[in-house]
C-alpha positions in Angstrom: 9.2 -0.5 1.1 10.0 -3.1 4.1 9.3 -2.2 7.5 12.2 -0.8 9.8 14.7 0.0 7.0 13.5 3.3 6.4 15.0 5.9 8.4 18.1 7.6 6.5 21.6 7.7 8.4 21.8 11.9 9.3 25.3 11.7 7.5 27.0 9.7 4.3 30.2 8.5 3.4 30.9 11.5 1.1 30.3 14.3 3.8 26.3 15.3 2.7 23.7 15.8 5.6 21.1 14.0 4.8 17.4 15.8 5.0 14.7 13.1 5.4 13.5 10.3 6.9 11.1 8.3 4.8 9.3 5.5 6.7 6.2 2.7 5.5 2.3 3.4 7.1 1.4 0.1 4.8 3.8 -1.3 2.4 2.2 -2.6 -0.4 3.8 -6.2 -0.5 3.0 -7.1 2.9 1.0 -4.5 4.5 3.8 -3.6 7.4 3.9 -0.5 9.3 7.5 1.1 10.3 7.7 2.3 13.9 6.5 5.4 12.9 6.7 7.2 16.8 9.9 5.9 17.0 11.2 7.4 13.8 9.8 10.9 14.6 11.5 10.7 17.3 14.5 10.0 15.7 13.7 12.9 13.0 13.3 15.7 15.7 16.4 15.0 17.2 18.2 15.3 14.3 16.1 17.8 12.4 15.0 15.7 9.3 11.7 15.8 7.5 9.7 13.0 8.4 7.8 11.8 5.0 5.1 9.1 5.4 4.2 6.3 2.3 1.1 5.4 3.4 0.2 5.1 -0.7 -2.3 2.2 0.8 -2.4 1.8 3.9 -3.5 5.4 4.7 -6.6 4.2 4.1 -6.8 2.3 7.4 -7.2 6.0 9.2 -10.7 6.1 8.0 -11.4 2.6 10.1 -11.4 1.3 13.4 -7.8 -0.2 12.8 -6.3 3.3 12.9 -4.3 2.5 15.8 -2.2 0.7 13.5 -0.8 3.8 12.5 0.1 5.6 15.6 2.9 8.0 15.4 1.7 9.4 11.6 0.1 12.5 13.5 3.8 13.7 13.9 4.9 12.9 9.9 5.5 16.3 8.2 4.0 15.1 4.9 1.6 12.3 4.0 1.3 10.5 0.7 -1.8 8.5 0.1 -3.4 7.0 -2.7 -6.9 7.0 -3.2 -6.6 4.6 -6.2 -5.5 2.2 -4.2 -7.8 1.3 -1.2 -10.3 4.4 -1.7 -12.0 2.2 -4.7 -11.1 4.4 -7.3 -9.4 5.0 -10.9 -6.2 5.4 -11.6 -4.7 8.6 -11.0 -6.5 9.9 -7.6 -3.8 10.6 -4.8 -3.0 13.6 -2.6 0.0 14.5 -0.2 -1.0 16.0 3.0 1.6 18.4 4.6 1.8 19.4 8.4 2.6 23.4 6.6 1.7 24.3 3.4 4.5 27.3 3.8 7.0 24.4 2.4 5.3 23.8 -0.7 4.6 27.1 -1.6 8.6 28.0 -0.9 9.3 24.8 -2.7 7.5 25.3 -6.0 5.7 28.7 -6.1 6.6 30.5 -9.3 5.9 34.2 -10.3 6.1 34.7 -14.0 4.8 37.8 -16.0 1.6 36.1 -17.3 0.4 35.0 -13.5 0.7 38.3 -11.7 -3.0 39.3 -12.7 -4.0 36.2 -10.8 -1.9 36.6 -8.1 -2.9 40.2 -7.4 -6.9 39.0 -7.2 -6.2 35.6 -6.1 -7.9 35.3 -1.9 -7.2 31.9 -1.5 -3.9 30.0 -2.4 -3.4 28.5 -6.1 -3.0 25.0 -7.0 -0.5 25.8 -9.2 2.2 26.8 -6.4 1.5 23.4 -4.5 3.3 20.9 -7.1 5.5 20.6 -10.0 2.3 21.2 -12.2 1.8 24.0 -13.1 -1.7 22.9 -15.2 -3.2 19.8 -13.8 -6.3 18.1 -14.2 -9.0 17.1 -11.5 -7.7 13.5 -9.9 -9.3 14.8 -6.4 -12.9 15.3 -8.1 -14.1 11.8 -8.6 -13.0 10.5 -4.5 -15.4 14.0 -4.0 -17.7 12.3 -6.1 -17.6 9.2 -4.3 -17.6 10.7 -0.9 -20.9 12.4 -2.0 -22.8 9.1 -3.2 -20.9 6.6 -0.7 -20.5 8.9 2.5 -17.5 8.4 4.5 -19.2 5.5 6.6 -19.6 3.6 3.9 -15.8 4.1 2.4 -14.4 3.0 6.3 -16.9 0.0 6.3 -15.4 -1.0 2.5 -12.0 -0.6 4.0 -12.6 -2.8 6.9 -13.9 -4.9 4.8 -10.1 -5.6 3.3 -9.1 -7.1 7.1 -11.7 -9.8 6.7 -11.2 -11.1 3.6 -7.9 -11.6 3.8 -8.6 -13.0 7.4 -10.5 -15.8 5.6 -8.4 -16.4 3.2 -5.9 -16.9 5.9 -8.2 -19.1 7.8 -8.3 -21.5 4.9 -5.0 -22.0 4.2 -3.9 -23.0 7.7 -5.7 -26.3 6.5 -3.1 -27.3 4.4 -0.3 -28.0 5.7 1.9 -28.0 2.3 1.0 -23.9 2.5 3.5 -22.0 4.1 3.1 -18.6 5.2 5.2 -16.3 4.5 4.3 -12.8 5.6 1.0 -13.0 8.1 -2.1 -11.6 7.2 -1.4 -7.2 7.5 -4.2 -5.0 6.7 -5.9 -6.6 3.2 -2.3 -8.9 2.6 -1.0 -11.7 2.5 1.6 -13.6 1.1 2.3 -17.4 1.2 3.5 -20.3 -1.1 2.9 -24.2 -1.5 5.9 -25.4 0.0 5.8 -29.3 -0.9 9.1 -31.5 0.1 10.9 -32.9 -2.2 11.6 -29.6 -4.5 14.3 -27.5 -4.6 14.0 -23.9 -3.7 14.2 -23.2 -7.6 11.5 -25.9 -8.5 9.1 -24.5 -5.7 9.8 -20.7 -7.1 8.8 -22.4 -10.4 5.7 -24.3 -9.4 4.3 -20.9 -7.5 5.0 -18.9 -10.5 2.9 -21.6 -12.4 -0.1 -21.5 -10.0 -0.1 -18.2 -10.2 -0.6 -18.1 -14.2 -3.0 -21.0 -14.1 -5.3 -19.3 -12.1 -5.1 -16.0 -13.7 -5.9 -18.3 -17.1 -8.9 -19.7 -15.0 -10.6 -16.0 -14.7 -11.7 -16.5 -11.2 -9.2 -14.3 -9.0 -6.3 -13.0 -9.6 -3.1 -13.8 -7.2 -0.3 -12.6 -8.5 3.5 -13.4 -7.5 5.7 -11.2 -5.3 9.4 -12.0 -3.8 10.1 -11.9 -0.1 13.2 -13.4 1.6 14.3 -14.7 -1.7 11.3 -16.7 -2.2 8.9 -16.5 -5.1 5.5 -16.2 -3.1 1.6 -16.0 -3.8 0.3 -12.2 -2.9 -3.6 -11.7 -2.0 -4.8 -8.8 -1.5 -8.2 -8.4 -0.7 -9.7 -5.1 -1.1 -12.5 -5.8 -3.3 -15.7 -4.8 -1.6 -18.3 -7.3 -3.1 -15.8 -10.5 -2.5 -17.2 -12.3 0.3 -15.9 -15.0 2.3 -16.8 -17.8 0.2 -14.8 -15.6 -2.5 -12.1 -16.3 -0.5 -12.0 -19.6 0.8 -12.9 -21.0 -2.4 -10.1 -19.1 -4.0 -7.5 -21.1 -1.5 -9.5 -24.1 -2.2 -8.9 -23.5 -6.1 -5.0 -22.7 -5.7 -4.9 -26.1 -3.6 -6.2 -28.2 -6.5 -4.0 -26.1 -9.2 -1.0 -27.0 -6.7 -2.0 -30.9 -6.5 -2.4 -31.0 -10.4 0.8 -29.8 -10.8 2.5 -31.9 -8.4 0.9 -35.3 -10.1 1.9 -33.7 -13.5 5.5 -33.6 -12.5 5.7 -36.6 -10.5 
């Protein structure tokens, strides 16, 4: 999702009130943050439910770059995937809402063969939370983690995303055929060897080929993206052993892919 597109219009051209207003605490291409005050704002006045992606980026409220994310106090519901920048296997997310009344109006069910449970039931069910009505345990292994890791060392791994990619960063500003396309956000960044000469479609080609010739090397994996109609290089960094030398030598490595490719074609 890219930043400041995200708030809904409160009315469409065939006549329907619109209900939400969805807005980015991370995107997951470039790591930018909608003006999420602003867009509360905006929901209150006109009575829309104010959903938050923060599928990454949510993470960053366990660091000391949390102020990144003011305004997602006021978000009625908060989606976040711990999968992503909590460190661990696929599927482990959670949606946090400001008033678990919704959910319960929204998918509680009371067929024949629950009322036993119901009737003895002190706390509220899972079931009546979500679509599923049987679901396994994603939440048990980030409980897991929490318990071995602590949450002091989960923020410190997080952090550690801002760094890397900081480096990373730092390295290509040394060559001045890499242009940057979306600034280091969060553990992103995108970019793309921009040599003159080429045609937009030949550069989009010789990014794409970077890209595979690395991931043939086995040494990091930097995958392609598109922004502003440009085939660029994505990084990002959340990988809790790399160190800087990771890093820098992984520019250093796309640079010599990039020259290669250039002599090949020359």
């Amino acid at each position: 999702m890219s930043s400041r597109r995200s708030v809904v219009t409160t009315t469409c051209t065939c006549g329907h009130r619109s209900w939400n207003a969805i807005s980015s605490s991370g995107s997951t291409n470039t790591g930018a943050v909608d003006p999420l005050r602003d867009i509360a704002a905006i929901a209150r006045e006109h009575d829309l439910w104010m959903h938050v992606d923060g599928a990454i980026g949510a993470s960053v409220l366990l660091t000391k770059y949390r102020g990144l994310l003011d305004g997602v106090e006021l978000a009625d519901s908060l989606s976040w995937d711990a999968h992503k920048w909590l460190f661990q296997t696929y599927s482990c997310g959670l949606v946090l809402v400001r008033d678990e009344r919704k959910l319960l109006a929204s998918f509680s069910t009371r067929p024949e063969y629950l009322k036993d449970l119901e009737e003895g039931a002190r706390v509220t069910n899972p079931w009546d939370m979500g679509p599923e009505l049987t679901r396994p345990a994603r939440g048990l292994k980030l409980w897991f983690s929490l318990q071995v890791m602590g949450s002091d060392a989960l923020s410190a791994a997080v952090e550690h995303g801002f760094d890397l990619v900081h480096w990373a960063q730092d390295e290509m500003l040394k060559n001045p055929m890499i242009e940057i396309v979306a600034p280091a956000q969060m553990a992103m960044v995108n970019f793309r060897y921009n040599p003159q000469g080429l045609s937009e479609a030949e550069k989009d080609e010789l990014n794409a080929c970077i890209s595979r010739r690395m991931l043939e090397s086995g040494y990091a994996g930097v995958f392609t993206t598109e922004l502003k109609g440009k085939k660029v290089l994505r990084i990002c960094a959340i990988h809790p052993e790399a160190c800087e030398d990771d890093m820098r030598e992984t520019i250093r490595r796309l640079n010599t892919i990039c020259e290669e490719e250039l002599s090949r074609r020359s």
